[in-house]
C-alpha positions as CSV (number, residue, x, y, z in Angstrom):
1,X,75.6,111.7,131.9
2,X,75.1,112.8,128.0
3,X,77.2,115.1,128.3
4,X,80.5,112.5,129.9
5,X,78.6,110.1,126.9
6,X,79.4,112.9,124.5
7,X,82.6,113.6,125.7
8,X,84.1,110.4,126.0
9,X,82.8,109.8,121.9
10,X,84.4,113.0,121.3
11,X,87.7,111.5,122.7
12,X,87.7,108.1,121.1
13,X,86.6,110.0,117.5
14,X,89.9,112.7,117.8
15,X,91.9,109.6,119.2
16,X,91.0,107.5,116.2
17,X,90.5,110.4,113.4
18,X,94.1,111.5,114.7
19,X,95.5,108.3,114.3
20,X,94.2,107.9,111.0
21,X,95.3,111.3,110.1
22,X,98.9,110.9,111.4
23,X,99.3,107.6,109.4
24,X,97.8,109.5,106.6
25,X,100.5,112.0,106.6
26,X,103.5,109.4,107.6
27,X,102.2,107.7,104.0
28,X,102.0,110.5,102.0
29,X,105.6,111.6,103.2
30,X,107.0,108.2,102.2
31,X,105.0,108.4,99.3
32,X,106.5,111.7,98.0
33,X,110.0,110.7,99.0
34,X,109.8,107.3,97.0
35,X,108.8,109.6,93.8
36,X,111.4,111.5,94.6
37,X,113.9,108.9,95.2
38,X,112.9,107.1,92.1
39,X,113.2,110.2,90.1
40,X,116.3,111.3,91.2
41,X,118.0,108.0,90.2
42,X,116.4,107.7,86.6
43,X,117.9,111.1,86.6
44,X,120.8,110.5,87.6
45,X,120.8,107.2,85.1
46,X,119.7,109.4,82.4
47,X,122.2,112.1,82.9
48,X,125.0,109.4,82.5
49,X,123.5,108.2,79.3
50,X,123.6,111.7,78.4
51,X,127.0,112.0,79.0
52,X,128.0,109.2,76.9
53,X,126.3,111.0,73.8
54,X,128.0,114.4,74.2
55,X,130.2,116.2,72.6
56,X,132.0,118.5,75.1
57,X,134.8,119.2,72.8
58,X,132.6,121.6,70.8
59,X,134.9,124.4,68.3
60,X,134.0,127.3,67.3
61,X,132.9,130.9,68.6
62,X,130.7,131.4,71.7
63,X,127.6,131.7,69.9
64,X,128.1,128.7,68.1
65,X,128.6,126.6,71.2
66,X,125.6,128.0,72.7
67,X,123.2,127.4,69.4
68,X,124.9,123.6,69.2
69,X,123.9,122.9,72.9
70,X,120.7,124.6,72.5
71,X,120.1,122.1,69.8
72,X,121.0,119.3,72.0
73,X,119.2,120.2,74.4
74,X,115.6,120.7,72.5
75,X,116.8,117.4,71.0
76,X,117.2,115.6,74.0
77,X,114.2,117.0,75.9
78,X,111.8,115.8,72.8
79,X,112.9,112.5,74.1
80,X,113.9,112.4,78.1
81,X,110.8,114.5,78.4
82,X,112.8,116.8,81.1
83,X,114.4,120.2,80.9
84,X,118.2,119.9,79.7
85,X,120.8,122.4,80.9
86,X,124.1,122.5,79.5
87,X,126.8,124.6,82.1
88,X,129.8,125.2,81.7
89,X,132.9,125.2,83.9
90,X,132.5,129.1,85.5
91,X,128.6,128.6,85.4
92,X,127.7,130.2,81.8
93,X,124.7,128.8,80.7
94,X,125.9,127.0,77.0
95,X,122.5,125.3,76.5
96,X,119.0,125.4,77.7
97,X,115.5,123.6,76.4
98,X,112.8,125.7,77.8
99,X,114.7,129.6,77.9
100,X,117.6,131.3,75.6
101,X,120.8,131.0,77.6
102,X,121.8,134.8,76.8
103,X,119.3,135.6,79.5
104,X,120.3,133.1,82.0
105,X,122.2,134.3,84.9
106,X,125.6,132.4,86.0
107,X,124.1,128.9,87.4
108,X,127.4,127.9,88.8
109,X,125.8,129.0,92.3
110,X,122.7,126.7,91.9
111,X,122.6,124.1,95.0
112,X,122.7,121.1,92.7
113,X,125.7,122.4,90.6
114,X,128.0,123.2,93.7
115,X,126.8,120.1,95.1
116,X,127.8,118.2,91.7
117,X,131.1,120.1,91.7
118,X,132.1,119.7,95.6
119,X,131.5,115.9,95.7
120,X,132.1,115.2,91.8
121,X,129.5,113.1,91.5
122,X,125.8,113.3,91.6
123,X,123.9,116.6,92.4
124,X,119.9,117.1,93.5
125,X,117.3,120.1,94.4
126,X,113.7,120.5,94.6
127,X,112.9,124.2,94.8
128,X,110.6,126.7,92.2
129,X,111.4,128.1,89.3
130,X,111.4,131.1,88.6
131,X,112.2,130.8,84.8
132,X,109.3,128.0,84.0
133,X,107.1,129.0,87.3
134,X,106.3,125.4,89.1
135,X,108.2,123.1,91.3
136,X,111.3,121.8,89.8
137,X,113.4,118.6,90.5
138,X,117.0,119.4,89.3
139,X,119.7,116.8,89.0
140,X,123.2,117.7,87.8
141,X,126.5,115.9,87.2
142,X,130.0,116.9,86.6
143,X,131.5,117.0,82.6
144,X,135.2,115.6,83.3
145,X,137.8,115.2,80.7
146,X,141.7,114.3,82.7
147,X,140.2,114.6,85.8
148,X,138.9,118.7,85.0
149,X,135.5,119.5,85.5
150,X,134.5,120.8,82.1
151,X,131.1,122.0,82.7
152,X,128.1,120.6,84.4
153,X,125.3,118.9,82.4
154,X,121.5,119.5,84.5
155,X,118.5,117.9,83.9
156,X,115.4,118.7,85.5
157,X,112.0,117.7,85.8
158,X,108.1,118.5,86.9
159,X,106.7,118.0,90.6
160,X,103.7,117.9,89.2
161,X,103.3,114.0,88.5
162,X,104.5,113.8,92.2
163,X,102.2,116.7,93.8
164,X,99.4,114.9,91.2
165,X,100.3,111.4,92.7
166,X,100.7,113.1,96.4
167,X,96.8,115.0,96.0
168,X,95.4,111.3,94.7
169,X,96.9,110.5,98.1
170,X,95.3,112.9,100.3
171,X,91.7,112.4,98.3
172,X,91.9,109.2,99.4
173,X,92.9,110.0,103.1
174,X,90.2,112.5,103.6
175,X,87.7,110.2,102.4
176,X,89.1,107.0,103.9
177,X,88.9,109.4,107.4
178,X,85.7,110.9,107.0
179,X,84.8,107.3,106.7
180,X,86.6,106.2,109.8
181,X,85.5,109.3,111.1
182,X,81.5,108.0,111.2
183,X,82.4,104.1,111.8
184,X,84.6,105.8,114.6
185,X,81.9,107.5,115.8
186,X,79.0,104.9,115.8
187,X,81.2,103.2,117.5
188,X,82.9,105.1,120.0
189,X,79.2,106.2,121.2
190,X,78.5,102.5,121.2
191,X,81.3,101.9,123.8
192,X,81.0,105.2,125.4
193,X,77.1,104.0,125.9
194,X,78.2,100.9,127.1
195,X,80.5,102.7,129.6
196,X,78.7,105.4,131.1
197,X,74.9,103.1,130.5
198,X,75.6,101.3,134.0
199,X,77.1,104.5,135.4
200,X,73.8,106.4,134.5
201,X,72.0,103.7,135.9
202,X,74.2,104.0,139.6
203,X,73.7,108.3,139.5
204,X,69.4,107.5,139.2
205,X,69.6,105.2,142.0
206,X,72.1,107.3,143.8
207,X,69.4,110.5,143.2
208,X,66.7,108.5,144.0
209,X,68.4,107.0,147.4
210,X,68.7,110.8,148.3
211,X,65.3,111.4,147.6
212,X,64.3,109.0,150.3
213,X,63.9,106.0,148.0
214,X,65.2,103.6,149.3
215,X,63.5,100.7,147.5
216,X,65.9,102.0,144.5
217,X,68.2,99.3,143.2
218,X,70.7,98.9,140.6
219,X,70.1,95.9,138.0
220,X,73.5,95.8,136.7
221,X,74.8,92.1,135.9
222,X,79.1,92.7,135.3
223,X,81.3,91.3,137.4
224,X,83.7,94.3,136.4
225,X,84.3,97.3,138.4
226,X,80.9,98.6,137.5
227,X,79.4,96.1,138.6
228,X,80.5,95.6,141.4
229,X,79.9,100.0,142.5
230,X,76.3,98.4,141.3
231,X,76.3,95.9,144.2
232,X,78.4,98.6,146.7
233,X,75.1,100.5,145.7
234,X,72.4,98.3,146.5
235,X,74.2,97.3,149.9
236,X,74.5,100.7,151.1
237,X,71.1,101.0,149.9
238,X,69.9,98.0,151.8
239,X,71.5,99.2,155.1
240,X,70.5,102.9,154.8
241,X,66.6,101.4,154.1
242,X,66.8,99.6,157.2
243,X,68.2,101.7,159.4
244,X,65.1,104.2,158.1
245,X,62.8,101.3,159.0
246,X,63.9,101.6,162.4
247,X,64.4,105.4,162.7
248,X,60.9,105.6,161.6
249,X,59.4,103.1,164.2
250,X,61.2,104.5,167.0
251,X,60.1,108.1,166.0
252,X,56.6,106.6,165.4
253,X,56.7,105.0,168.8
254,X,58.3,108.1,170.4
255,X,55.7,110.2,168.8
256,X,52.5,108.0,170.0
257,X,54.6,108.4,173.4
258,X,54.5,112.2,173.4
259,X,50.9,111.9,171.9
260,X,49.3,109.9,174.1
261,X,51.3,111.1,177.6
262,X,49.0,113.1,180.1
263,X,52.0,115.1,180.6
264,X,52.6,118.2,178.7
265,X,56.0,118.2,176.9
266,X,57.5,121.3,175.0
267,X,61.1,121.9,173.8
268,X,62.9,125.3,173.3
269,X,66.0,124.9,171.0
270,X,69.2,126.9,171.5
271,X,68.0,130.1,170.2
272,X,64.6,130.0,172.3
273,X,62.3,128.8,169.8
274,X,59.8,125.8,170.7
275,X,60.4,123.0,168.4
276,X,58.3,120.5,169.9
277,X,54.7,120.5,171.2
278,X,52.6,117.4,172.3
279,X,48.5,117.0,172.4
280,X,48.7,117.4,176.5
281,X,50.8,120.8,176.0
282,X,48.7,122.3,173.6
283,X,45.5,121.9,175.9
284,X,47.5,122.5,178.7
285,X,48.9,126.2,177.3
286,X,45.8,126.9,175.6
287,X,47.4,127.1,171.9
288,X,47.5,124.7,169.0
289,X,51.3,123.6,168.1
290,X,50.7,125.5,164.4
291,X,50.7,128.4,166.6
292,X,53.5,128.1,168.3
293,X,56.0,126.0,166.4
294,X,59.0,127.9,165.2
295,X,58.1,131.2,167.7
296,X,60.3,132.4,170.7
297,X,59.4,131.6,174.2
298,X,58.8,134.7,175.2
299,X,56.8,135.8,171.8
300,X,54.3,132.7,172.7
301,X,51.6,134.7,174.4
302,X,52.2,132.8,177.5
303,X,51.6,133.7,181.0
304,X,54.3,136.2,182.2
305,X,55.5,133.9,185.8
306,X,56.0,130.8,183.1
307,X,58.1,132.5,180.4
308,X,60.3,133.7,183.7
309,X,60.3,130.4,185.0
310,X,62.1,129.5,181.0
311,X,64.4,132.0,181.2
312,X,65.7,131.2,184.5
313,X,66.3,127.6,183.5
314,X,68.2,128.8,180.4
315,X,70.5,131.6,182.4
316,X,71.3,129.2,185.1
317,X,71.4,125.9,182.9
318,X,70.3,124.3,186.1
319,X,67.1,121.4,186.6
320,X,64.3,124.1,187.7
321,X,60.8,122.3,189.4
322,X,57.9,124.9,190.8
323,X,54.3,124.9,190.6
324,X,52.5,127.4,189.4
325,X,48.6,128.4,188.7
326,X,47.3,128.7,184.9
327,X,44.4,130.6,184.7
328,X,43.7,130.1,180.5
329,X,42.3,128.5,179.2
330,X,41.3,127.7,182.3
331,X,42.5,127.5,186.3
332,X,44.4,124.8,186.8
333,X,47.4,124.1,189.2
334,X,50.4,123.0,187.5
335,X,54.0,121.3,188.3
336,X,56.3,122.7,185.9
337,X,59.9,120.6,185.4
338,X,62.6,122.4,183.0
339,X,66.0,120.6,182.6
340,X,68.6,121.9,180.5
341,X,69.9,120.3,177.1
342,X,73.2,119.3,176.2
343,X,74.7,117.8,173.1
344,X,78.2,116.9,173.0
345,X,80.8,118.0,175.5
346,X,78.0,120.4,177.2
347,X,77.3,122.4,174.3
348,X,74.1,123.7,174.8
349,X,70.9,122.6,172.5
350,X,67.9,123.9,174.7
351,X,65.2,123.0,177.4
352,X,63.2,120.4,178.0
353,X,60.0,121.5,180.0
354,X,57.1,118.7,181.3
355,X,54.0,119.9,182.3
356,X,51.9,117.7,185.1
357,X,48.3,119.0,185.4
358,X,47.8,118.2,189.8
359,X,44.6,120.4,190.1
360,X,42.9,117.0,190.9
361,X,46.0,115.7,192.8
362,X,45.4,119.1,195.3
363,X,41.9,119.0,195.2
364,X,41.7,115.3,196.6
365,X,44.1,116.8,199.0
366,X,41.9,119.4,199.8
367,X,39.2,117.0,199.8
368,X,41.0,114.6,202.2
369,X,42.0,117.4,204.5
370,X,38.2,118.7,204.4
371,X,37.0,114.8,204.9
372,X,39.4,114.6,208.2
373,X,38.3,117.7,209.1
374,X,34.6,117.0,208.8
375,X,34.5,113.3,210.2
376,X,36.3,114.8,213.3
377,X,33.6,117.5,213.4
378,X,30.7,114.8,213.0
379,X,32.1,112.4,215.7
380,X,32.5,114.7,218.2
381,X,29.5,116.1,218.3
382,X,27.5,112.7,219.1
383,X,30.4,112.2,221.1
384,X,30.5,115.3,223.3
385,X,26.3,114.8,223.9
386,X,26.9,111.2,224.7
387,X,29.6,112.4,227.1
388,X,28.1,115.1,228.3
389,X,24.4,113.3,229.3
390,X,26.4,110.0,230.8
391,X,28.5,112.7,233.0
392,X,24.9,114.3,234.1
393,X,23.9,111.1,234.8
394,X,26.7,109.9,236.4
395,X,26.8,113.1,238.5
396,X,22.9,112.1,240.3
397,X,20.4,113.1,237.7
398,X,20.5,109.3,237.4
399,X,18.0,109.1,240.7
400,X,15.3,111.3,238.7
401,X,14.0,108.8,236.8
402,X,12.6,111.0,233.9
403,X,15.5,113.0,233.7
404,X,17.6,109.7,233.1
405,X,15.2,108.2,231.2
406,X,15.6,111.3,228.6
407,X,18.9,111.7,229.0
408,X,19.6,108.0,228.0
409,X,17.3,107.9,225.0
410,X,19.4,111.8,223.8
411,X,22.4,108.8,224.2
412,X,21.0,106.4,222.4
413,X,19.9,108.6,219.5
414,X,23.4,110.5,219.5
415,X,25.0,106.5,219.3
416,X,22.3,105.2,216.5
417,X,23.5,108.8,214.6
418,X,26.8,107.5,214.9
419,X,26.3,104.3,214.0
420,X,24.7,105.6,210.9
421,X,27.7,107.8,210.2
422,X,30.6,105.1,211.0
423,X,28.4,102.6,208.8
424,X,28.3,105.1,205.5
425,X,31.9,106.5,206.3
426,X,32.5,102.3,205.2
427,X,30.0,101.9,202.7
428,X,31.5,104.8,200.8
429,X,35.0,103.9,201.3
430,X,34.3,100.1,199.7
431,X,32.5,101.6,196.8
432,X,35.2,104.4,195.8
433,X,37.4,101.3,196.6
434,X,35.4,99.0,194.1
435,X,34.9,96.8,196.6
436,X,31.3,96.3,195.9
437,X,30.8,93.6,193.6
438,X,27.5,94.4,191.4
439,X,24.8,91.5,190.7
440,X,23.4,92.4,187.4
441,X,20.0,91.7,187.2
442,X,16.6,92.6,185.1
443,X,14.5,94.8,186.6
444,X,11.3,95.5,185.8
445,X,11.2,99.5,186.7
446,X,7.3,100.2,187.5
447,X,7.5,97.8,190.4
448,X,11.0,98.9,191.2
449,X,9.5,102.2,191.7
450,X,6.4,101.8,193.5
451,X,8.0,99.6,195.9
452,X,10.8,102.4,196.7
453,X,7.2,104.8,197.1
454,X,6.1,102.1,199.5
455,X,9.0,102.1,201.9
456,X,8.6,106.2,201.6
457,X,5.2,106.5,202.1
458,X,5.4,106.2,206.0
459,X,7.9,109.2,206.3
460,X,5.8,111.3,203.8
461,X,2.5,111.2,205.6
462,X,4.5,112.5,208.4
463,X,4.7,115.8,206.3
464,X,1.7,115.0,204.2
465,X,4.1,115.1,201.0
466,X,2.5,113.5,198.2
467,X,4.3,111.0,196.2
468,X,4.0,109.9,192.3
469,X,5.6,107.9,189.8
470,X,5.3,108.2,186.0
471,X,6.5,104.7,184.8
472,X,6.0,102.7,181.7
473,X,5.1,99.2,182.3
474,X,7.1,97.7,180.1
475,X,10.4,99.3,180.9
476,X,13.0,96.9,182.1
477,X,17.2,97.6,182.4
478,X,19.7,95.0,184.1
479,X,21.3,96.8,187.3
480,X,22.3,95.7,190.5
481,X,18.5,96.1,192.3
482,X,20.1,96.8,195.8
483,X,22.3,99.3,194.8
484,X,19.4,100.9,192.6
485,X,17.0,100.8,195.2
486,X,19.8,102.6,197.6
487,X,20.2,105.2,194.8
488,X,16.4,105.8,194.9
489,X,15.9,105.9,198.5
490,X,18.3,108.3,198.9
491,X,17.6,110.3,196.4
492,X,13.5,110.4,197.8
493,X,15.1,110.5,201.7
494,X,16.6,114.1,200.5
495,X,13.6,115.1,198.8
496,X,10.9,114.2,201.2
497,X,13.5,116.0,203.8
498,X,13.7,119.2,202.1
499,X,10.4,119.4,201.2
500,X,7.6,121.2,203.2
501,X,4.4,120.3,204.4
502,X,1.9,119.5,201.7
503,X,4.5,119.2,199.1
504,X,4.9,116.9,196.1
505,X,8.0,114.5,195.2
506,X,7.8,112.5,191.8
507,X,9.5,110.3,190.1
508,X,9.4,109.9,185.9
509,X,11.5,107.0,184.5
510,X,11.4,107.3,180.3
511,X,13.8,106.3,177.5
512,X,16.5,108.8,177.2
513,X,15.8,110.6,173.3
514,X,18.0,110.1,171.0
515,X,19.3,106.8,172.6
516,X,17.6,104.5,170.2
517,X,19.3,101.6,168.6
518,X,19.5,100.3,165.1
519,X,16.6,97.7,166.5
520,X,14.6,100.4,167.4
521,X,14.9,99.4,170.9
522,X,16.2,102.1,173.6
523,X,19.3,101.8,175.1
524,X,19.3,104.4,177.7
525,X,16.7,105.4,179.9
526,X,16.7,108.6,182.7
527,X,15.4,108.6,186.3
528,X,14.2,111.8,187.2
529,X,13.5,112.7,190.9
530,X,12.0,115.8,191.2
531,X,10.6,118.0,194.7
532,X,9.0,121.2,195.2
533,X,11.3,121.9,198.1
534,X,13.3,125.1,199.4
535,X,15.7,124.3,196.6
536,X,19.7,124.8,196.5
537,X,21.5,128.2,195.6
538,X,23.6,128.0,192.1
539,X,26.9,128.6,194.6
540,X,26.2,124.9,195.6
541,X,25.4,122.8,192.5
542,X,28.7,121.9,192.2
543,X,29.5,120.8,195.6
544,X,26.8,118.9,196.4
545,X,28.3,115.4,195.6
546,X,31.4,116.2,197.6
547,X,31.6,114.0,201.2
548,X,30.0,115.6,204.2
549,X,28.7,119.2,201.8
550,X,25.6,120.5,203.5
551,X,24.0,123.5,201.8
552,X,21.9,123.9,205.8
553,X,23.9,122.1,207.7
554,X,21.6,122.9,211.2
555,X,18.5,121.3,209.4
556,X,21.1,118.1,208.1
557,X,21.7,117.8,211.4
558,X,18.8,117.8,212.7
559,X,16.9,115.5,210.1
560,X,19.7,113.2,211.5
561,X,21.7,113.1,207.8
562,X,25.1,112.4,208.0
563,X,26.3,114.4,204.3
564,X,27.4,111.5,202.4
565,X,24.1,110.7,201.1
566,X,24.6,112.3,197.5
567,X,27.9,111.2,197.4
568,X,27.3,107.5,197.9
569,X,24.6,107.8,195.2
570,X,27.3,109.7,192.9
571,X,30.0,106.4,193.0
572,X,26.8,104.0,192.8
573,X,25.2,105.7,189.7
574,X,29.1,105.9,188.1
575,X,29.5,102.0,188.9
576,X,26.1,101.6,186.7
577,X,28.3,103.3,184.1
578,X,25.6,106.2,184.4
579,X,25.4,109.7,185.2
580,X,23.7,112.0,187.7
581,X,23.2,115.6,187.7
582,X,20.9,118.6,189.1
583,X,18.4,121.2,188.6
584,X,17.6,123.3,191.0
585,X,16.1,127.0,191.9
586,X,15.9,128.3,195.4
587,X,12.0,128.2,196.5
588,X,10.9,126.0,193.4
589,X,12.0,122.9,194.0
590,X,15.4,120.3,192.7
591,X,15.9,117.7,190.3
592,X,17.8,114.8,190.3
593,X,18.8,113.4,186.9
594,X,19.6,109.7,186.6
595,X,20.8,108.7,183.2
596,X,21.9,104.7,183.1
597,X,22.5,102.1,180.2
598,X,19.6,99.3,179.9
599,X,22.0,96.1,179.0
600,X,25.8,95.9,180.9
């Protein structure tokens, strides 16, 4: 902008300066020809003064004529103060003030004597001389006697005065326009400031709008045409700041979208690179978007069957679904969807792919198809002995009366076995259900305990399996006591079950470390229910909470469990908002770790 502020000064100083200059010349022309004209007629008046004094008629021999005029002339030029010429009629010089006529050449060819002689009158020229050396007016008339031209009589005088005058003239142009020159020039950048000020002002805002600012606005007050490219300014910049504002909250709501979906999503642009990652697709593929933004699909160090699976979609531009296993960073079963981009009229832009994570999805599946399978295995074998004794019976054994008598108590066992089995196949499926509303409670945990030993104690003499607690007396936490109290007793069923003869089972309940509050009060305590039993093998830690899981299944059976024992203490102790886990060794016994929160 300094440099149009510059420029347009520039132009209004050489507009003005020129102006100036031009008149300057136009007056010192006029000038110089108003000398001359004024000279040229007191010439010309002189001259016919002159003529009225003269003596043309002049006797005697050449050389006299020539001293007489000689002396007229010196005479005359003492007091016309110009150069007199006397001529005669074929151009001999007779007379001259300032040089000796024997050395004149013929002057009857000078401009002003042929023009005196062609119209008769009145003859002029300006040109130099070479006789004196200067600039010269000369001014000539005719000498007449009967209507003959007798000679020519020439006066002439210095340009000097007039190139004096003219040089007064141009001392006072330069000076008058180096004057206007630097009022032209404080004033031209005044306007040009004035001009190009709001225009700077419009370019900041205009830089500043394409530098994202869109709060940048144009304080410009004219009602010209400026002003009003101000206002077109700040409207455009109003529009393009809200149409941001809503650009960014639909990116910031697309973005918490792709952030927060459980869905992987990637994007492959035209030329295979991934240009988009979310939080689900980096855990999903193993790899942090900073790793794989800007690379090629098949540069991404991803598993071989999945890069395949991309570059089918893009050869065939066709919507592509499969599953497929991921084994990093670890084995999971995925559903993989890749549909084609398009901008335009079908030009292509890339591929969309969505990853769904439906390991869980198949392993309830599996689960459910294992569940079906196992309740179909556990009814019919109560089934096929009630069956099979009430066929026996039914066939005469019913005559022998302690053959029927056991037979019928096999069938009553077998149908109390199923009872229990029908009864927890429900009580499991209202508490994965939520069904179960719980009836928070205190509970004061030492005489929780002991009582749970008490309705033990019966079934542990049977194996003489001692049983201990380790309890503070003070330690209370609000659950729902029945549900608890179901958690326990199964928990000291399994271990009195799988515990031999003279072994121990014990239960410690203490504040879990670490779980103090700022009141230095705890606010988590752990159950531990531990056995010196035959133990379970590290292959079936993790199974052990799944429905109907026996790690022996003869000696389940035959200690009348139905295998959803731990798995009804699982949902119980997760609807306490707790957690349960084991310990176990093969020969030295398992733990049972119950962590739950003291206040809900």
């Amino acid at each position: 902008m300094q440099k149009f502020r510059a420029r347009l000064t520039l132009i209004f100083i050489v507009l003005i300066g020129a102006s100036v200059l031009a008149a300057g010349l136009f007056m010192a022309r006029m000038l110089k020809e108003s000398h001359i004209d004024a000279l040229k007629t007191n010439m010309e008046r002189e001259l016919k003064v002159i003529l009225v004094t003269i003596d043309w008629r002049q006797s005697g021999t050449e050389a006299e004529q020539i001293r007489y005029f000689t002396e007229q002339a010196d005479r005359l030029k003492a007091s016309a103060d110009a150069r007199v010429t006397y001529i005669r009629a074929d151009g001999k010089v007779l007379g001259d003030s300032d040089h000796d006529p024997q050395d004149m050449e013929n002057h009857l060819s000078r401009k002003e004597v042929a023009e005196a002689m062609q119209s008769g009158g009145f003859g002029t020229d300006m040109r130099y001389s070479v006789t004196l050396q200067r600039n010269m007016l000369y001014a000539a008339v005719p000498v007449k006697e009967g209507g003959q031209i007798q000679g020519f009589l020439r006066l002439a005088m210095s340009l000097e005065d007039v190139d004096a005058s003219i040089r007064q003239v141009w001392y006072g142009v330069l000076i008058g326009l180096l004057a206007v020159f630097i009022i032209a020039g404080l004033i031209s950048y005044r306007i040009a400031y004035s001009l190009t000020r709001p225009i700077e002002m419009i370019t900041r805002v205009a830089y500043q709008i394409t530098n994202m600012n869109y709060k940048a606005r144009v304080h410009i007050r004219k009602k010209d045409e400026v002003g009003q490219l101000g206002q077109a300014i700040n409207g455009m910049a109003d529009s393009l700041q809200l149409q941001m504002n809503r650009i960014l909250e639909d990116e910031s709501r697309l973005k918490s979208v792709l952030e927060n979906m459980i869905s992987g999503v990637m994007m492959i642009d035209r030329e295979g690179k991934i240009v988009l990652l979310n939080r689900s697709a980096e855990e999903i593929v193993g790899f942090s978007s900073h790793e794989l933004l800007g690379k090629k699909f098949d540069e991404a160090k991803q598993q071989y069957e999945f890069t395949q699976l991309i570059q089918e979609c893009i050869d065939s531009k066709e919507h592509i679904r499969d599953e497929m296993i991921f084994y990093y960073p670890s084995e999971r079963i995925l559903e993989i969807n890749l549909s084609p981009l398009s901008v335009g009229e079908g030009e292509w832009a890339g591929v969309l792919i969505v990853l769904h994570d439906i390991t869980a999805v198949r392993r309830l599946e599996r689960m459910r198809s294992e569940f079906v399978a196992n309740v179909s295995h556990e009814l019919k074998t109560p089934i096929a002995a009630v069956k099979g004794f009430a066929e026996t019976l039914l066939a005469g054994a019913l005559n022998d009366k302690e053959t029927a008598r056991s037979f019928l108590q096999i069938i009553f066992d077998e149908s109390e076995r199923l009872n229990r089995l029908i009864g927890d196949i429900l009580e499991l499926s209202k508490i994965e259900s939520k069904r179960i509303p719980l009836q928070f409670s205190p509970v004061h945990m030492h005489t929780f305990v002991a009582n749970a030993l008490n309705v033990m104690n019966a079934e542990a003499k049977k194996k003489s399996i001692e049983l201990a607690m380790e309890v503070d007396e003070e330690m209370y936490i609000e659950a729902d006591e029945d549900r608890l109290r179901q958690i326990l007793i199964n928990l000291l069923s399994n271990g009195v079950n799988y515990t031999p003869e003279g072994g121990k089972v014990r239960v410690k309940v203490e504040p879990v470390e670490g779980s103090y509050g700022p009141s230095g009060d705890y606010e988590r305590i752990q159950m531990t229910i531990s056995d010196t039993g035959i133990g379970i093998p590290k292959k079936d830690l993790p199974r052990i909470f799944e429905r109907f899981y026996r790690v022996d299944k003869a000696r389940s059976r035959s200690s009348g469990g139905t295998g959803l024992g731990l798995s009804i203490v699982k949902h119980l102790v997760e609807l306490h908002k707790g957690t349960i886990r084991v310990e176990s060794e093969v020969g030295m016994g398992t733990k049972f770790i119950v962590e739950l929160p003291v206040i809900h």
